[in-house]
KEZA-290379 format. One record per residue: x, y, z of N, C-alpha, C in turn. Coordinates in steps of 0.2 Angstrom, whole numbers, padded with zeros to 4 digits, always signed. Atoms other than C-alpha are relative to their C-alpha. Last residue first. Example, Ala and Ser with C-alpha at 12.3 -4.5 7.8 and 13.67 -1.06 7.14 Angstrom:
2
-0004-0006-0001+0068-0005+0036-0004+0005+0003 +0004-0006+0000+0062-0022+0039+0004+0006+0000 
END
This chain:
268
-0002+0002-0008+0781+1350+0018+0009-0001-0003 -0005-0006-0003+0766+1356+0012+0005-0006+0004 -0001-0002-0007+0755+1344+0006+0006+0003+0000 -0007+0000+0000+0747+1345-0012+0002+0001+0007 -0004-0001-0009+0730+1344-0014+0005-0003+0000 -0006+0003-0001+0722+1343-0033+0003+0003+0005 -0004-0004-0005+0703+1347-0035+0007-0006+0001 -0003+0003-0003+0694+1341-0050+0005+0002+0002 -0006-0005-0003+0681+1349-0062+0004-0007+0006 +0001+0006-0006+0669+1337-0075+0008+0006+0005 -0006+0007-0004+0669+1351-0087-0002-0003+0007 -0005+0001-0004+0653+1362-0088+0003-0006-0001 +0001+0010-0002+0638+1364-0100+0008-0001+0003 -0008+0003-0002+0636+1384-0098-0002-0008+0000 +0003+0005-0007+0616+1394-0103+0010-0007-0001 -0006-0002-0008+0623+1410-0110-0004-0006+0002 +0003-0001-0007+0608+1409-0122+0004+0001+0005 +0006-0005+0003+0614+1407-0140-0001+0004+0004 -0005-0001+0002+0628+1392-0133-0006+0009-0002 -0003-0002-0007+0612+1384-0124+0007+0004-0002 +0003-0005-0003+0604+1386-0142+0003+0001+0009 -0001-0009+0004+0618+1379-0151-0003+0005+0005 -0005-0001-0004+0619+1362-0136+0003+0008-0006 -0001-0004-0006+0601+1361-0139+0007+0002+0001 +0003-0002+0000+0601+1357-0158-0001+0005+0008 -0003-0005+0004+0617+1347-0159-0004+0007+0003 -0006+0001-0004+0609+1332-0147+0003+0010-0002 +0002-0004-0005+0591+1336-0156+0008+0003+0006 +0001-0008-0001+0599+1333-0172-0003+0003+0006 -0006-0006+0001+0608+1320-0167-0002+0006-0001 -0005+0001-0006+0594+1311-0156+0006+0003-0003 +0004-0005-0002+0582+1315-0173+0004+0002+0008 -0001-0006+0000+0594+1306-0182-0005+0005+0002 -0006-0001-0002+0595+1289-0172-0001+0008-0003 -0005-0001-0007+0577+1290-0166+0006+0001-0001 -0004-0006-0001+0567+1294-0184+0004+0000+0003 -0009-0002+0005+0565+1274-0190+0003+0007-0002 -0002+0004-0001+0553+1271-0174+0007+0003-0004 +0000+0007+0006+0543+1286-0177+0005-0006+0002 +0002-0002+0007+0544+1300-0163+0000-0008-0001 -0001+0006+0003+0545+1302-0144-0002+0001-0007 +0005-0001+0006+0552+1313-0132-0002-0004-0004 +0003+0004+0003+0560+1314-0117-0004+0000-0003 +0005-0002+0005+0573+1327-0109-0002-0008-0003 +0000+0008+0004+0584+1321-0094-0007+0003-0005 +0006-0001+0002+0592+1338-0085-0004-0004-0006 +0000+0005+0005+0608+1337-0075-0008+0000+0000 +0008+0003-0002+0613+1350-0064-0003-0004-0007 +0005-0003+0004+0632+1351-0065-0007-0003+0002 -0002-0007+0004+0648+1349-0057-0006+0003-0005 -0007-0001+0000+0648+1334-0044+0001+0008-0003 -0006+0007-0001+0629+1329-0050+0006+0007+0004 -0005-0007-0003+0612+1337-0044+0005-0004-0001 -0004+0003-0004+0600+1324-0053+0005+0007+0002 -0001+0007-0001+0584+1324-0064+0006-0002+0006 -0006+0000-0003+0579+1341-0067+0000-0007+0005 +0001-0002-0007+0563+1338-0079+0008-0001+0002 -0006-0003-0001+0560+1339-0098+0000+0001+0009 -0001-0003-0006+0547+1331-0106+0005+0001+0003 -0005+0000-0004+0539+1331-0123+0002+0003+0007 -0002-0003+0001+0522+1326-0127+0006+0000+0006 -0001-0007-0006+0516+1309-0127+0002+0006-0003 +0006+0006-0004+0505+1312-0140+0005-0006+0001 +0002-0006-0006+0516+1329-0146-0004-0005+0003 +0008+0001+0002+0527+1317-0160-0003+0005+0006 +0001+0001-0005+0546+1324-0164-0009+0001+0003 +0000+0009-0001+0550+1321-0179-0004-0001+0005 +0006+0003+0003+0543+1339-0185-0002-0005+0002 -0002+0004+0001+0557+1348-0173-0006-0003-0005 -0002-0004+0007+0552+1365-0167+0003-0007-0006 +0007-0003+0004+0544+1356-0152+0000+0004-0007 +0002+0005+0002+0562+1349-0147-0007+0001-0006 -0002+0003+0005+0569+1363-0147-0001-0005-0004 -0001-0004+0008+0560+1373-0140+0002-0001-0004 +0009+0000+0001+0556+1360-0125+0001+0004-0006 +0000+0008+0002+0577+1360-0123-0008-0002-0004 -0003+0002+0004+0577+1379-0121-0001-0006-0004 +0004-0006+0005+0563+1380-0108+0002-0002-0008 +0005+0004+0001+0572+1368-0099-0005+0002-0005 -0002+0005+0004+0587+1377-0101-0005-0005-0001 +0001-0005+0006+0576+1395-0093+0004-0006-0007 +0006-0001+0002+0571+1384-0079+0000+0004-0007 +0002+0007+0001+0586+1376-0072-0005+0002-0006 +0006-0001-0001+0592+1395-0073-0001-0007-0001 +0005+0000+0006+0613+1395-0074-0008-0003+0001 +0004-0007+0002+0624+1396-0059-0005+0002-0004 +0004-0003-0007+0624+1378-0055-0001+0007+0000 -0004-0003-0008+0631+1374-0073-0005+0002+0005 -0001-0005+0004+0621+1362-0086+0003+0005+0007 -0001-0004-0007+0621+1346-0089+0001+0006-0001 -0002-0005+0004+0610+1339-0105+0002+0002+0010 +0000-0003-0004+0601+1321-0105+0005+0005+0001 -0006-0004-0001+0594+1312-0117+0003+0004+0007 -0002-0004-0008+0582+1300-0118+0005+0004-0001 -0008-0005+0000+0574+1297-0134-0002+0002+0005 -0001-0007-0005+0557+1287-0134+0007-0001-0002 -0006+0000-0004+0552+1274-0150+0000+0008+0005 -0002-0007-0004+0535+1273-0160+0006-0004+0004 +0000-0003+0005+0530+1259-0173+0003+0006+0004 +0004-0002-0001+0535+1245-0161-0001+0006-0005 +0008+0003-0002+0543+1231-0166-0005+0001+0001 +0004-0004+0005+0560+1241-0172-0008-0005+0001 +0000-0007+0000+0571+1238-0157-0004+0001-0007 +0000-0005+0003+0568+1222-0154+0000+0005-0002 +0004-0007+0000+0578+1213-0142-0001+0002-0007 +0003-0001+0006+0577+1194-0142-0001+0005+0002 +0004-0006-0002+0586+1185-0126+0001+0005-0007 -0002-0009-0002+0593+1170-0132-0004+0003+0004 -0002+0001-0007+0586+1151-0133+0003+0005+0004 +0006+0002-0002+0578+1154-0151-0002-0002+0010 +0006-0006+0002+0592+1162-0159-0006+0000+0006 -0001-0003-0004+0603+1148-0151-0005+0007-0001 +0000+0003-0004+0593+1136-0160+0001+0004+0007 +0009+0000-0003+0589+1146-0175+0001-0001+0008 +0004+0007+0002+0610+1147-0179-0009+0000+0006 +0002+0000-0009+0616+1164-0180-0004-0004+0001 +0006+0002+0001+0624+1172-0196-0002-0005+0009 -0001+0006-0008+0631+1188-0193-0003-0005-0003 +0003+0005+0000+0636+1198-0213+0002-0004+0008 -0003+0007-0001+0645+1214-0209-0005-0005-0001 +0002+0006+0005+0635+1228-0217+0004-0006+0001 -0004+0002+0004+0642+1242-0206+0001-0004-0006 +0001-0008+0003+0626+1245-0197+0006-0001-0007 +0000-0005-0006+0627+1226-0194-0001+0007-0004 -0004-0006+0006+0619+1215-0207-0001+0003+0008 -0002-0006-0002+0611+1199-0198+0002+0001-0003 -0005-0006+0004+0606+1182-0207-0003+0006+0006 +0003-0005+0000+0594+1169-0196+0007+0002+0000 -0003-0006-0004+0600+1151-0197-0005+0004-0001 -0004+0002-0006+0592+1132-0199+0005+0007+0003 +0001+0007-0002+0576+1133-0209+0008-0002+0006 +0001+0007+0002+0578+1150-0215-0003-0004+0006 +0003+0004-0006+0575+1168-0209-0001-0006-0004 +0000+0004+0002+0585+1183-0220-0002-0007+0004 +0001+0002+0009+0589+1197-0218-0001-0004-0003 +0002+0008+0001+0587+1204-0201-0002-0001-0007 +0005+0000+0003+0596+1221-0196-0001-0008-0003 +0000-0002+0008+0609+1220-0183-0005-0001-0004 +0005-0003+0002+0613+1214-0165+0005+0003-0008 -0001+0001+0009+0623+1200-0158-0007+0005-0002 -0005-0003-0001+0621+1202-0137+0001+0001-0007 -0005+0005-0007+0609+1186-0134+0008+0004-0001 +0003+0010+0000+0598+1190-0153+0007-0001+0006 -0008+0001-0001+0600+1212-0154-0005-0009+0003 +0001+0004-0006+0585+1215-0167+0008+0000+0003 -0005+0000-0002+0583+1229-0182+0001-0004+0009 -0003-0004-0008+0571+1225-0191+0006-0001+0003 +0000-0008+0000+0570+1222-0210+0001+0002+0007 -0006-0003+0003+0566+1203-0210+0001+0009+0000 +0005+0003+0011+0553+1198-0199+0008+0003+0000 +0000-0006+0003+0556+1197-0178-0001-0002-0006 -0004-0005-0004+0550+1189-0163+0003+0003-0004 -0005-0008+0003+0539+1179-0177+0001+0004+0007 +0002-0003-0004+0528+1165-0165+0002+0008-0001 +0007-0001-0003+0528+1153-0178-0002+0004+0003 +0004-0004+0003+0542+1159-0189-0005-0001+0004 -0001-0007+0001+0553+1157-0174-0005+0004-0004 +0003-0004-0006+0545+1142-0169+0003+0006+0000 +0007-0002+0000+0549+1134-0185-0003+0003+0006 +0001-0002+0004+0566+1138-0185-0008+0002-0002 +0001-0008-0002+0568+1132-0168+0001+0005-0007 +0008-0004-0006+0562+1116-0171+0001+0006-0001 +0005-0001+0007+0577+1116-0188-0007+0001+0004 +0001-0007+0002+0591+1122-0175-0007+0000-0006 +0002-0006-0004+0588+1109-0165+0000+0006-0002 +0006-0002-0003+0589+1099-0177-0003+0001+0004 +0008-0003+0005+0604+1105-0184-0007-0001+0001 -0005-0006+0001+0614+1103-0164-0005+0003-0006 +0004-0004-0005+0605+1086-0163+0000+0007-0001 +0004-0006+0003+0613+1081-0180-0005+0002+0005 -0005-0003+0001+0626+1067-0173-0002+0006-0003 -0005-0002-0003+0615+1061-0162+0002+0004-0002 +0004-0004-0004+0597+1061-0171+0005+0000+0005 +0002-0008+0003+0608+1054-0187-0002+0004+0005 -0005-0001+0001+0614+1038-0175-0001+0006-0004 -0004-0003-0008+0597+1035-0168+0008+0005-0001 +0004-0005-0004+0588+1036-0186+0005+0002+0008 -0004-0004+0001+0602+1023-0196-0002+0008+0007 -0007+0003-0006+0592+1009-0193+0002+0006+0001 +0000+0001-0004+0578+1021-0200+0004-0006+0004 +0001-0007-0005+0585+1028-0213-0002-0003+0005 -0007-0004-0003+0592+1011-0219+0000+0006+0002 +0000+0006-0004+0572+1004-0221+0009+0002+0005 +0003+0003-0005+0570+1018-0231+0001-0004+0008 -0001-0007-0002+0581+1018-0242-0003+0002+0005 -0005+0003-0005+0578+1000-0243+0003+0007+0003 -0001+0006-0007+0560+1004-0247+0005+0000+0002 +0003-0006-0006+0567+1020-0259-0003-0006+0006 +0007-0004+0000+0576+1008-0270-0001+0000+0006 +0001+0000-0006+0595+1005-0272-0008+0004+0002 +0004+0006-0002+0598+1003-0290-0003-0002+0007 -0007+0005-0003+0612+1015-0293-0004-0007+0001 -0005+0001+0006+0599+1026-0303+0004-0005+0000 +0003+0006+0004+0585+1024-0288+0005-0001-0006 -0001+0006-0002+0599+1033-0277-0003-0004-0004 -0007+0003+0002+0599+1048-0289+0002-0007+0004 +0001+0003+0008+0579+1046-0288+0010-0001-0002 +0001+0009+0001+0582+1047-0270-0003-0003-0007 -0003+0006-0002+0592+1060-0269-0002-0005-0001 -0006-0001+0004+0583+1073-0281+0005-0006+0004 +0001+0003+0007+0568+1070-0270+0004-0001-0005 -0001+0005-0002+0579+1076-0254-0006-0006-0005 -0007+0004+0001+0584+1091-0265-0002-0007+0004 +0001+0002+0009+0564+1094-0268+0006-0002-0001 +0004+0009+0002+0561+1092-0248+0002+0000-0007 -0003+0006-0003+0576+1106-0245-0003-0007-0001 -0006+0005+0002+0571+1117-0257+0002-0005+0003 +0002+0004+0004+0553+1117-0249+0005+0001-0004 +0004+0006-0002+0557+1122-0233+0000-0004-0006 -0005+0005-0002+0570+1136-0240-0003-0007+0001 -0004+0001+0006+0556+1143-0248+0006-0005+0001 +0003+0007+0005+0543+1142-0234+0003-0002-0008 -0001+0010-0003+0557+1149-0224-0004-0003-0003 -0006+0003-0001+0559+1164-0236+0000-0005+0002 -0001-0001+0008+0540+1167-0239+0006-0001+0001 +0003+0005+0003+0537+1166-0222+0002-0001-0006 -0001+0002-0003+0549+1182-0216-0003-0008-0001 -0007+0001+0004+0542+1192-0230+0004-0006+0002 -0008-0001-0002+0524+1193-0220+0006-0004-0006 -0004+0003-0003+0509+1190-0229+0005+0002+0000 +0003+0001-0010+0494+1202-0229+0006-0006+0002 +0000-0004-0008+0504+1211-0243-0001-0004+0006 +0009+0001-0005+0506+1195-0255+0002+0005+0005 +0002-0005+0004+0522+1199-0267-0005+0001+0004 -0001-0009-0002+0532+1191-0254-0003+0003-0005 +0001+0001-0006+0523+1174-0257+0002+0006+0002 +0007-0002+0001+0526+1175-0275-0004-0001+0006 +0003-0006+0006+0543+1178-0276-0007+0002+0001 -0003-0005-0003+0548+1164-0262-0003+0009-0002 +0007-0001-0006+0537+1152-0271+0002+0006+0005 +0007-0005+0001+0546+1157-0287-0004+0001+0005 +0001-0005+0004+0562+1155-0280-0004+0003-0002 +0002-0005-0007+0558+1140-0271+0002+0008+0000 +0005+0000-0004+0556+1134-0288-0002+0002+0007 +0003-0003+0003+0570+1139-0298-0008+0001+0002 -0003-0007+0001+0583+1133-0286-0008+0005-0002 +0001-0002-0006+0574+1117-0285+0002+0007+0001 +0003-0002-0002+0576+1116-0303-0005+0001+0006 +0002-0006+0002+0594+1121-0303-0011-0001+0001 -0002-0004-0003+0598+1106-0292-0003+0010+0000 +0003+0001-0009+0588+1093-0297+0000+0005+0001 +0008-0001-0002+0593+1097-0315-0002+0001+0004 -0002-0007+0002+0612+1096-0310-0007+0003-0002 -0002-0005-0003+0608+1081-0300+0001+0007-0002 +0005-0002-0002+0600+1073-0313+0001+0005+0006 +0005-0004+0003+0611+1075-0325-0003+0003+0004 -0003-0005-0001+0626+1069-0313-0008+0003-0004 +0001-0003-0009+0614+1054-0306+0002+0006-0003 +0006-0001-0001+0614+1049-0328-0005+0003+0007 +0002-0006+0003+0631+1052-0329-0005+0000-0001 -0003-0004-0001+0635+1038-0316-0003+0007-0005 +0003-0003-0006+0622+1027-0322+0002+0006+0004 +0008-0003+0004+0629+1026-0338-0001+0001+0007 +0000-0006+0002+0646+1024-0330-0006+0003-0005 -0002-0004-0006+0640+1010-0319+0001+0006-0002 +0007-0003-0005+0632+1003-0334+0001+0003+0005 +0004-0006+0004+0649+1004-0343-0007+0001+0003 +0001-0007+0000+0659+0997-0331-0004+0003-0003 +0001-0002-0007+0657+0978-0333-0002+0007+0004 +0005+0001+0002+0660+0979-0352-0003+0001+0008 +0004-0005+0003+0674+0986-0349-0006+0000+0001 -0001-0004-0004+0680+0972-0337-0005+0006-0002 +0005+0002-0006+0674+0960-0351-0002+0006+0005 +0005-0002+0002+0683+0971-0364-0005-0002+0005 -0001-0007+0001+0699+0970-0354-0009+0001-0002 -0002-0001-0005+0697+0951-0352+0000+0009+0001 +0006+0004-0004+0695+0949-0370-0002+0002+0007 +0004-0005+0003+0711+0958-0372-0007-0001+0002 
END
């Protein structure tokens, strides 16, 4: 019995210790939460700063507050910060192996917000993987496809891709292009396309729209319209223009032809 209570006696600092790391961990926990939260909050409230800083420098400063919360739950156990210390760096070649990978994707987090190639809200394609940007930490960058599939996509490769953005600019061109029978006026569907265009609001007049016969194909005379609007007008301004010509060529007697194709049979 004796023996028993010793033992006990043995454990109990251990398990004071122990529910005193769990505290603090759950402290720790929430209030780094509650703090890169606020800086998050109060960073994207500021106009002249981008949204895209204000997440990473949130993320940045949860991660130092949880690596505080470590070493006071170490200092619990008795193991103080010198030897803490002292065993990160023995330790240093062996972590910069087995976490090349994260820290290469943590460089390439901060040279993404450095040189911003995109913010949150645009629509980027990163090495093939395209969708809207939601999200710019310390070691990925969140995509949303149209769909709202979550992509996440580690800094690293992000950072070593090819980086299209398709929302960068405030203006975008529409290309289209519209065949039209060999019998039918080049002149009088150009006409048409320009009318339809110009009757559009989206569509801006500086450039102004243009319309040239671009290719004599197989079964039609093919006619590449260009015009340019707002960035976040291009997809439904490209249906309704799509739509928009092909009533008025319908209005007009002007013909959009099948692809045609001769079939020879030998006699015999």
């Amino acid at each position: 019995m004796e023996q028993l209570i010793e033992q006990a006696g043995a454990l109990w600092p251990l398990l004071v210790a122990g529910v005193k790391a769990l505290v603090v961990l759950i402290l720790g926990w929430i209030a780094t939460g509650w703090i890169s939260a606020a800086v998050r909050n109060r960073i994207n409230k500021t106009p002249q700063i981008d949204p895209t800083l204000g997440n990473f420098a949130a993320s940045m400063i949860r991660w130092a507050l949880l690596a505080v919360v470590l070493v006071a739950i170490l200092n619990i156990f008795g193991i103080e910060a010198t030897s803490l210390v002292a065993m990160l760096g023995a330790a240093t070649l062996a972590i910069g192996l087995a976490l090349q990978g994260t820290l290469s994707d943590l460089a390439a987090g901060f040279m993404l917000v450095l040189f911003r190639p995109y913010k949150i809200g645009q629509y980027v394609d990163i090495g093939g993987t395209a969708g809207t940007v939601k999200d710019v930490n310390l070691f990925v960058t969140e995509l949303a496809t149209p769909d709202n599939v979550q992509i996440i996509v580690p800094n690293g490769q992000a950072w070593g891709s090819v980086i299209t953005n398709f929302s960068h600019h405030p203006t975008r061109r529409v290309d289209m292009v519209f065949g039209i029978d060999y019998g039918d006026s080049a002149e009088t569907a150009k006409a048409i396309i320009l009318a339809a265009a110009n009757a559009d609001s989206r569509v801006l007049q500086d450039p102004e729209p243009w319309v040239r016969v671009t290719n004599l194909g197989d079964s039609s005379v093919d006619l590449t319209a260009r015009v340019w609007c707002k960035a976040e007008d291009y997809w439904e301004l490209k249906f309704a223009l799509t739509q928009g010509v092909k009533e008025a060529f319908d209005a007009k007697g002007i013909s959009i032809p099948y692809p045609h194709s001769v079939e020879i049979k030998k006699a015999g």
